[in-house]
C-alpha positions, 0 to 999 in steps of 0.5 A, spaced: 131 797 453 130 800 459 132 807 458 137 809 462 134 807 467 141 803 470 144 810 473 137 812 476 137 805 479 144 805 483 143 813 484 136 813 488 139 805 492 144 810 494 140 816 497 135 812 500 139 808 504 143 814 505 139 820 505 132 821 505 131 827 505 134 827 498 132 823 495 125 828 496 128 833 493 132 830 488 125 826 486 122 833 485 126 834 481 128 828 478 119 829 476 120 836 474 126 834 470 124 828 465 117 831 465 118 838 462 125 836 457 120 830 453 114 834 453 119 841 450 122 836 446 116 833 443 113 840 441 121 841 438 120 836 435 112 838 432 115 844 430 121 842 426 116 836 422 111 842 420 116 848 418 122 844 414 120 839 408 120 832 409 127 831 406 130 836 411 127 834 417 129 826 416 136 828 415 136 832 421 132 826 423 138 821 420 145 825 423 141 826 430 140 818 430 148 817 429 150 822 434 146 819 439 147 812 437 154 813 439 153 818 445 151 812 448 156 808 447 162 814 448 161 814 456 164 807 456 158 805 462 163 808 467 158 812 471 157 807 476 164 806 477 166 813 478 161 814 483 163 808 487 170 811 488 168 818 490 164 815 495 168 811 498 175 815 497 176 821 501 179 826 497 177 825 490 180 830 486 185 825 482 179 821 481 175 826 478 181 829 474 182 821 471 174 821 469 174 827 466 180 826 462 178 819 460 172 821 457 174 827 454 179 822 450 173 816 450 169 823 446 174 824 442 175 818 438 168 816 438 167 823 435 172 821 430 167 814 429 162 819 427 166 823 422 168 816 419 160 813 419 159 819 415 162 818 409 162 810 410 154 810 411 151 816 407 153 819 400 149 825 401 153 831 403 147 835 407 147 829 411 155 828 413 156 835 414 149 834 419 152 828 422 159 831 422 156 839 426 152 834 431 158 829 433 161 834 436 156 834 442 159 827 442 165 831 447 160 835 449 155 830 453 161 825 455 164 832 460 157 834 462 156 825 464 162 826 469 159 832 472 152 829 472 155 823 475 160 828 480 153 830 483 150 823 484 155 821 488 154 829 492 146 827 492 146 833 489 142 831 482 137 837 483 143 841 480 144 837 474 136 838 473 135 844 473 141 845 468 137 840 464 129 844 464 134 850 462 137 846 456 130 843 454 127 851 454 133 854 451 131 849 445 124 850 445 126 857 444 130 857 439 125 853 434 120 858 436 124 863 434 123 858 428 116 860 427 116 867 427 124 868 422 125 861 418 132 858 418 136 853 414 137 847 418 144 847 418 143 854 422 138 851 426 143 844 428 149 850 429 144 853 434 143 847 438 151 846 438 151 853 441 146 851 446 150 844 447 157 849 449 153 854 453 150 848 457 156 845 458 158 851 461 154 852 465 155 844 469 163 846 469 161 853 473 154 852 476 154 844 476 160 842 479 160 848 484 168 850 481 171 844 483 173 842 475 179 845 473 180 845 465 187 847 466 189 842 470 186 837 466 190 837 460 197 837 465 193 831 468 197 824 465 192 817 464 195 811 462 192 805 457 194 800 462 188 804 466 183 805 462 182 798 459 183 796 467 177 800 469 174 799 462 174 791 463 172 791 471 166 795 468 163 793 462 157 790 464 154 797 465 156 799 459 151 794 456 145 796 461 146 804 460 147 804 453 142 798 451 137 801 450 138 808 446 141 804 441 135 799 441 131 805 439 136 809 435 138 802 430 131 803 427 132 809 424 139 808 421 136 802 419 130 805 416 135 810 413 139 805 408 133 801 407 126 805 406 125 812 404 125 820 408 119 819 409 119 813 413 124 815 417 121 822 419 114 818 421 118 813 425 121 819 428 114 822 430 111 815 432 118 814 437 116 822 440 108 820 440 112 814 444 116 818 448 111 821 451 107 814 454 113 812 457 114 818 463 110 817 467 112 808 468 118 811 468 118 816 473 113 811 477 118 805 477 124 810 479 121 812 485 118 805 486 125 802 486 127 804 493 121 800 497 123 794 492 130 794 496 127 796 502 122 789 502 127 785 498 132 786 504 127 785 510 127 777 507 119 778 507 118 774 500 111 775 501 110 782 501 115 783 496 111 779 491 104 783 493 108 790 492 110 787 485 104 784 483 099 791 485 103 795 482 104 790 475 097 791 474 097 797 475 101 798 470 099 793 466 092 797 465 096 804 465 099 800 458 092 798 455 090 805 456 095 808 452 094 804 446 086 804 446 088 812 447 092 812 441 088 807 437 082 811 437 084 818 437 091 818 434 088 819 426 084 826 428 092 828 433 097 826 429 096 829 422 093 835 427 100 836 431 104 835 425 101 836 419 097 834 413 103 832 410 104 826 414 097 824 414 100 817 413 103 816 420 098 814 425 097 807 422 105 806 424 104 809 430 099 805 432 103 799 430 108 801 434 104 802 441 103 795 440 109 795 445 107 799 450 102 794 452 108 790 454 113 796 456 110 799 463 111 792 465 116 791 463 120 796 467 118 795 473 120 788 472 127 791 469 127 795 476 125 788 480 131 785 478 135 790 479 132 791 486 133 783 487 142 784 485 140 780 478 144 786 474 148 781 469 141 778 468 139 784 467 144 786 462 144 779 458 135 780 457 137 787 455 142 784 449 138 778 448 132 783 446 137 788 441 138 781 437 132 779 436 130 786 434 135 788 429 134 780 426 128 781 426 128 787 422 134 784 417 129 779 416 123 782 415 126 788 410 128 781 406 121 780 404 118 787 405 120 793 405 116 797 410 116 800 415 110 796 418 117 791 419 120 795 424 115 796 428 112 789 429 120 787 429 121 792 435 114 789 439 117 781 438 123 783 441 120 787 446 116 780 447 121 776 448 125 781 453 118 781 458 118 773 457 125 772 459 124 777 465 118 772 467 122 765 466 127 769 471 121 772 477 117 765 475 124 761 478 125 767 484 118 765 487 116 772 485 110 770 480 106 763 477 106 761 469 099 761 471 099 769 472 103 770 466 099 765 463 094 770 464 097 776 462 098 774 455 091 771 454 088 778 458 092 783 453 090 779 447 083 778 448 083 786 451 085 788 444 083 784 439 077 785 443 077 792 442 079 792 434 074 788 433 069 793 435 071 799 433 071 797 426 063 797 429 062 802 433 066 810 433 073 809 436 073 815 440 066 813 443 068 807 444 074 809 448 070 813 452 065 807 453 070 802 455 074 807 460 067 810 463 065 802 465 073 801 468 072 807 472 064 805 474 068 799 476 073 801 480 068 805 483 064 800 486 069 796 487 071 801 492 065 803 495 063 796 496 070 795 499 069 801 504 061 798 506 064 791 508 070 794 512 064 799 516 059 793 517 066 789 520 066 795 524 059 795 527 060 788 528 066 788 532 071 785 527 076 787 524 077 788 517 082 784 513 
């Protein structure tokens, strides 16, 4: 559920303790990189809902879900373990060799799992040829995973993102292209492919510096016993790096077999409008995570708790803004950015942004645990979660089909996820059953609070009448703080 977070978390761990001024440059870029492919990718995205029919766009929608449900899965988790062996054995040009043969197979097979899936899951021949076309990025992300991973263990990521805004523009640019000359969507998936290829291409020449010999490859010998060593000695990863792509991906499969078209592409809509609240909490939390070492570390358990609890609450607040924003404004943007036809989405999407309440929050405690060396606790409340999400669902689509079920499935999880992390934090001293306690009881009464009275007021006045209070608030709150320190000045004191 933490999207991807794991590899960022080891990575930035290794480059601080190593290397500071990478982790600088790489942090830049790291920035540069997330915040520039969401957002390019969300007006893809806008885009694609607004130049196909409904039925199309789900199809892409529905065959993109399986491609990325089983990506998740074909690097096997094995990042972390590949990066260890490369900083710690001198001359690793065996090991890149085994890694990248390992994956190439891993890539194969499950490409071949998405061949299967689409004749298993679905009788429409558009969608199994989308599913089919699709997969074969399945090979194609598992080889760029290595040459990603190869340069984490450089410290030299901000390679890897560059390549990355470059994939994310030429996507964009294609579906403009879109706007002026339409296509089907079956050139359109072609296209991505080729920009897929031309991508890995560019790791292989530019990425990996012309370390990677394709040809030396295929001679290059891995046997079974291997692979299930290194799979079996690693397999925890594999739960935290996949974990949360399937988390998001398994409603739209689900949706897809037990809802309509429609519904799968304003589920779709919802998640991208999602996406776009997620970066900047995720961000924030990566560049946090080094300092929760640093403090962790040093044994000062109380700075520790105090460096956690001021940034919870403002990630907390962060959470509660982007609802309210949504709440009030997400019936006039999102019919605007999409289209008339899916005029309907704002009541999901703001269903759906009921988890982003807890979701900041969440992260930067995923990130403590981390920080804490709770990986296996980690992974189990990251598993724990993904089960009671698609039980939830199975359940509530026996009763009612619709789409309000998911989203509702996906906050209870999300739920349970937040409260597993506090038990764990509450026993580590890091903060009180009080405190959380509190937490629930604030974001409850914030929002009913706030429903209540824009079924009175305007929501979109009422937002800003709510914001325009919190920043006078803060406002003087500080200058009331700065009055106290300059009169403890004058008298000679100290400010605490």
């Amino acid at each position: 559920m933490v999207k991807q977070i794991p590899m960022s978390i080891y990575s930035f761990k290794r480059m601080f303790l190593l290397r500071k001024s990478d982790l600088v440059r790489n942090s830049f870029w790291g920035v540069a990189a997330n915040g520039s492919q969401s957002v390019l990718m969300s007006l893809f995205y806008v885009v694609l809902a607004r130049k196909y029919a409904t039925a199309d766009f789900s199809y892409f929608l529905i065959a993109n879900s399986i491609y990325q449900f089983l990506a998740a899965i074909s690097n096997l988790g094995l990042g972390q373990w590949f990066t260890r062996e490369i900083i710690s054995v001198p001359g690793h040009e065996n090991i890149v060799n085994k890694f990248l043969k390992l994956q190439l197979y891993s890539g194969l097979c499950f490409y071949g799992v998405n061949f299967l899936l689409a004749f298993t899951l679905y009788n429409n021949a558009e969608i199994r040829y989308l599913i089919i076309l699709l997969g074969i990025n399945i090979v194609f992300d598992n080889l760029i995973y290595v040459i990603k991973c190869l340069n984490i263990a450089r410290f030299e990521q901000n390679i890897t993102f560059k390549i990355i805004i470059l994939d994310s523009v030429l996507k964009f640019l294609m579906v403009i292209l879109l706007i002026f000359y339409p296509f089907s969507i079956i050139l359109l998936s072609t296209g991505l492919i080729f920009i897929r290829f031309l991508t890995l291409n560019l790791f292989l020449q530019y990425g990996s510096k012309k370390t990677i010999n394709l040809r030396l490859l295929w001679a290059y010998k891995i046997t079974r016993s291997e692979v299930r060593k290194i799979v079996f000695a690693n397999w925890p990863f594999l739960i935290i790096s996949s974990v949360s792509i399937i988390y998001w991906r398994i409603g739209n499969i689900i949706i897809s077999k037990t809802l309509t078209l429609l519904d799968v592409a304003i589920y779709e809509i919802s998640f991208r409008v999602f996406s776009v609240g997620q970066i900047i909490p995720l961000i924030i939390s990566s560049s946090l995570y080094p300092h929760m070492i640093e403090l962790y570390n040093s044994g000062d358990k109380i700075k520790f708790s105090a460096f956690y609890k001021k940034y919870f609450y403002l990630f907390l607040l962060y959470g509660l803004f982007m609802y309210t924003l949504i709440y009030s404004f997400a019936n006039q943007i999102i019919p605007f950015v999409f289209g008339q036809k899916y005029v309907t989405t704002p009541v999901y999407t703001k269903q759906m942004f009921l988890t982003i309440l807890l979701f900041p929050t969440a992260i930067l405690q995923a990130i403590m645990l981390t920080a804490m060396k709770l990986e296996k606790i980690d992974m189990t409340i990251n598993v724990i979660s993904l089960f009671v999400s698609v039980v939830s669902i199975m359940i509530g689509l026996s009763f009612s089909k619709s789409l309000s079920v998911i989203n509702i499935s996906i906050f209870i999880s999300f739920f349970v996820f937040h409260i597993c992390q506090d038990i764990i934090l509450v026993k580590r001293a890091v903060t009180s059953v009080k405190n959380i306690i509190n937490l629930y009881l604030l974001i409850a009464g914030f929002v009913l609070g706030y429903v209540l009275l824009a079924s009175k007021l305007s929501p979109n006045i009422l937002f800003f009448i709510v914001w325009g209070l919190a920043v006078m608030g803060f406002i003087i709150a500080q200058w009331k703080k700065a009055s106290k320190a300059r009169t403890a000045i004058l008298n000679g004191n100290t400010p605490i």
